[in-house]
C-alpha positions as CSV (number, residue, x, y, z in Angstrom):
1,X,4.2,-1.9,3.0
2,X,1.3,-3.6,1.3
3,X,-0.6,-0.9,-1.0
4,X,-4.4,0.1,-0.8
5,X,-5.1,0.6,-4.1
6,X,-8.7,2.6,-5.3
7,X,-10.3,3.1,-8.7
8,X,-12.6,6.3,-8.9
9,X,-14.8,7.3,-11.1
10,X,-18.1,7.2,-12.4
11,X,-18.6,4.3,-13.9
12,X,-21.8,5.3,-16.1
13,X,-22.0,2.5,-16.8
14,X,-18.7,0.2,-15.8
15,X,-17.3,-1.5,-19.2
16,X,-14.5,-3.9,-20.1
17,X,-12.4,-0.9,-20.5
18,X,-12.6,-0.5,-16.9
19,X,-11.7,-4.0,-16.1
20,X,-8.9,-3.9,-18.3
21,X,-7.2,-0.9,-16.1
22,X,-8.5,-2.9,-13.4
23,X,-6.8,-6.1,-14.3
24,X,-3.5,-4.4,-15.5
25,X,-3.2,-2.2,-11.9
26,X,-3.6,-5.5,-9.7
27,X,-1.2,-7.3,-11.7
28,X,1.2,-4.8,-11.6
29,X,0.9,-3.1,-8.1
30,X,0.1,-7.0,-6.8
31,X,-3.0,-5.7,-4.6
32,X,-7.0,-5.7,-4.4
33,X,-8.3,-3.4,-6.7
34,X,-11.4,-1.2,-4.9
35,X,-13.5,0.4,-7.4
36,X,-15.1,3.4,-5.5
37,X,-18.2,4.9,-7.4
38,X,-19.1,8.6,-7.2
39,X,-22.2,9.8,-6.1
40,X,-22.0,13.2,-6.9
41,X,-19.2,14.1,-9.0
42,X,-18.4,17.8,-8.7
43,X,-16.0,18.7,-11.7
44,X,-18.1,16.8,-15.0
45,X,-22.3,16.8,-16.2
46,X,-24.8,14.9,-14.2
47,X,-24.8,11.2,-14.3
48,X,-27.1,9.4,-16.4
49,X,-27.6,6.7,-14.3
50,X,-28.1,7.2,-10.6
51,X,-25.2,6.1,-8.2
52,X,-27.7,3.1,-6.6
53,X,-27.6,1.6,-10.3
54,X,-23.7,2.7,-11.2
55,X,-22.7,0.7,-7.9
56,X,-24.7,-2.0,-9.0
57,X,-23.6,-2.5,-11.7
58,X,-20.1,-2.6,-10.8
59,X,-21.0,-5.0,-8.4
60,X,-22.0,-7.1,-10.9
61,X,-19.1,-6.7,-13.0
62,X,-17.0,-7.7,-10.4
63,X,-19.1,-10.8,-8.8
64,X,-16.7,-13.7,-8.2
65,X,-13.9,-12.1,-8.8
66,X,-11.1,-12.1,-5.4
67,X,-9.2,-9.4,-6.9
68,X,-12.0,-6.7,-7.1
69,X,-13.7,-4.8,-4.2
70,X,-16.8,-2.4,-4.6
71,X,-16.5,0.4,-1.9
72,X,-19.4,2.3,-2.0
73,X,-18.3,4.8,1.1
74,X,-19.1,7.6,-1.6
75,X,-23.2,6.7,-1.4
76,X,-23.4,7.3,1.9
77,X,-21.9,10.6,2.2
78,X,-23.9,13.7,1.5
79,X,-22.9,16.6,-0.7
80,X,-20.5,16.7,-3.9
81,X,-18.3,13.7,-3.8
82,X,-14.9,15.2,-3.8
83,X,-11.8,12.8,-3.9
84,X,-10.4,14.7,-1.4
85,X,-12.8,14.2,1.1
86,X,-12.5,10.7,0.3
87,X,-9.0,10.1,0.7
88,X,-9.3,12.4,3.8
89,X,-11.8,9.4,5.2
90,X,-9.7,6.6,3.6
91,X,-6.1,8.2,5.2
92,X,-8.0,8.2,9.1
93,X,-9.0,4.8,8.3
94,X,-5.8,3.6,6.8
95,X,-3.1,5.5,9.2
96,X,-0.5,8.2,8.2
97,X,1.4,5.6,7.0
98,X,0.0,3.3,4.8
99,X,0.6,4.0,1.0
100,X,-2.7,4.6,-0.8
101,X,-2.8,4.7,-4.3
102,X,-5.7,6.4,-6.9
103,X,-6.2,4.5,-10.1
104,X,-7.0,7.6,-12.8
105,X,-7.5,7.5,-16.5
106,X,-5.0,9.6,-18.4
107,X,-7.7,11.9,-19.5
108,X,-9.3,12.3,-16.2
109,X,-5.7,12.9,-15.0
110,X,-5.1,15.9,-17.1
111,X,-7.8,17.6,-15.9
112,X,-6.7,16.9,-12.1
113,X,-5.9,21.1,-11.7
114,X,-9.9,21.5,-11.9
115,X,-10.6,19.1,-9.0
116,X,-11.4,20.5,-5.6
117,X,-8.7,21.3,-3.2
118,X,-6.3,19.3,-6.1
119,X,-3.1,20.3,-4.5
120,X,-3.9,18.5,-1.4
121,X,-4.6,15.0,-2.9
122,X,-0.5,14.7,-3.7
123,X,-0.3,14.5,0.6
124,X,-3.3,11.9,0.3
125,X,-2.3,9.4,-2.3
126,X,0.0,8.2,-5.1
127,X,-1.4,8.6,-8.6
128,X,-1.1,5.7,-10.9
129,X,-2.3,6.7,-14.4
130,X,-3.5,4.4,-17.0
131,X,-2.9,5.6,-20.9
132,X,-5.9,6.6,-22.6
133,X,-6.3,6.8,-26.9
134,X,-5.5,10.9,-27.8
135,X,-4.5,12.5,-24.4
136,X,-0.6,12.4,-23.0
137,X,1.5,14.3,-20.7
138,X,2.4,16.3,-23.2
139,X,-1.2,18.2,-23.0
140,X,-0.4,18.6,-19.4
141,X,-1.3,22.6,-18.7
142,X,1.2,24.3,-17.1
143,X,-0.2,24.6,-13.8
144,X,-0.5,20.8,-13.4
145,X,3.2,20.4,-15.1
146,X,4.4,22.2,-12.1
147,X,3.3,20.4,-9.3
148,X,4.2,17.2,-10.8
149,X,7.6,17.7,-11.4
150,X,10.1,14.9,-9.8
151,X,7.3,12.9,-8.7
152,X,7.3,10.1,-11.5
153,X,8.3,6.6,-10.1
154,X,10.2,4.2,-12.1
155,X,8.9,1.4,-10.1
156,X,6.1,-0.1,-7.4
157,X,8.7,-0.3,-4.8
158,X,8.9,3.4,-4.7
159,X,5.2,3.5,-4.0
160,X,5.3,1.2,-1.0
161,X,8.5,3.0,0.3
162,X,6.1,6.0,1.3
163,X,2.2,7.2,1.6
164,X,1.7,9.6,-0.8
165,X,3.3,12.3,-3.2
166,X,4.5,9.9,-6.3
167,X,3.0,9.2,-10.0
168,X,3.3,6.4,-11.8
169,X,2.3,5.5,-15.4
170,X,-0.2,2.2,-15.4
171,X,1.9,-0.3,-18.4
172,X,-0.7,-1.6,-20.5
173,X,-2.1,-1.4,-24.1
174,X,-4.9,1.7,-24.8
175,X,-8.3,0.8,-24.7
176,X,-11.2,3.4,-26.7
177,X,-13.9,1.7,-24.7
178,X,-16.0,4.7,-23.9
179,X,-18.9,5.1,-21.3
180,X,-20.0,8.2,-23.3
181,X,-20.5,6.5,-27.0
182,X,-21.9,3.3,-24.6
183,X,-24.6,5.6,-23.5
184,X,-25.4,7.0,-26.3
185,X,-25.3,4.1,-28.6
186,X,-28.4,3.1,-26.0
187,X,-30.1,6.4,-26.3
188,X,-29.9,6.2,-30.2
189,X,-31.5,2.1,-29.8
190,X,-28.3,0.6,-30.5
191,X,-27.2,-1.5,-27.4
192,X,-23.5,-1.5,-27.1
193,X,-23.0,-4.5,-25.6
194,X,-19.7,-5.9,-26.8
195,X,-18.1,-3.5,-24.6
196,X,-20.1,-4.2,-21.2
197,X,-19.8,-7.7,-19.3
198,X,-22.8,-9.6,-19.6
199,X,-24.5,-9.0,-16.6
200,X,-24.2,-5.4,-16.7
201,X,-25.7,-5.1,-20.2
202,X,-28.3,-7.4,-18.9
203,X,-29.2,-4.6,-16.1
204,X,-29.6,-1.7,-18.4
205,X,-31.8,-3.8,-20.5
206,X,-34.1,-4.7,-17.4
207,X,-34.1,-1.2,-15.7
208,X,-34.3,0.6,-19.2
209,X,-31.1,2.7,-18.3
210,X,-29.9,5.2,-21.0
211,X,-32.6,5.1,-22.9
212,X,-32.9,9.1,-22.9
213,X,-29.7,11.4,-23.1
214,X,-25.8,10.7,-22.3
């Protein structure tokens, strides 16, 4: 079965780091790639940028480009925007059957045993789990070590074979873009542009974003 792949995350703002994973998941899973923007994230600090702007901009990111979706089901939901709320809406949408995959950075990933109702999302989706510079699987606590044991695929085909329940690592080469040193190179009158596509840099600049805090 086809898979119905999804990129969460913040995306304060979207940068070529996030394209990269982007890029690397559609050529290796062979599928669109939908970024879904939070619009409340639960488990990290407030947003700097509101999730009207965040979406935007990765609409912009992503203009013209067949392989890239923007879902923006997260905006329209009120309340904290839990994954698993999510995936509940996207596996009623999708059918039982259908395998759904989550995109997740390796550091976001680590932290998965913090997320609300976390233990659920292994019935909702596959993990596939891009590498990020200083965090591995080795700084996996043991909680989380637990309920991923003998759930690692070796290959896509063992995604499609089934809905849910499976991890897979994302094979591509580390990226240190970072939305957190984008922001606050902005804040500090440093535009960090060489890590943001054009048009998005070009959106902070005419809606003043990040020019206060990170």
């Amino acid at each position: 079965m086809p898979l119905n792949v999804f990129y969460g995350g913040t995306f304060d703002p979207i940068h070529l780091g996030h394209l990269a994973v982007a890029s690397a998941a559609h050529e290796v899973l062979q599928s669109t790639i939908h970024f879904l923007p939070s619009a409340d994230p639960p488990h990290r600090p407030a947003t700097s940028a509101c999730a009207v702007d965040r979406a935007n901009m990765v609409e912009l990111a992503i203009v013209g480009n067949p392989r890239f979706v923007c879902d923006r089901r997260e905006l329209f939901r009120h309340g904290k925007s839990y994954s698993v709320d999510t995936l509940r809406s996207l596996r009623k949408e999708l059918g039982e059957q259908a395998p759904i995959v989550w995109v997740i950075g390796m550091d976001s990933f680590l932290g998965l045993a913090s997320w609300h109702h976390w233990q659920q999302l292994f019935a909702l989706c596959h993990f596939v789990v891009a590498p990020r510079p200083e965090h591995n699987l080795q700084q996996v606590d043991a909680e989380l070590q637990v309920a991923i044991v003998g759930r690692w695929a070796e290959s896509v085909r063992e995604l499609k074979s089934q809905p849910a329940g499976s991890l897979f690592l994302l094979p591509m080469k580390q990226r240190d873009d970072s939305a957190t040193r984008i922001r606050l190179n902005f804040e500090q009158g440093r535009p960090d542009n060489i890590h943001l596509p054009a048009s998005v840099a070009e959106y902070i600049k005419i809606h003043q974003l990040y020019t206060s805090g990170v």
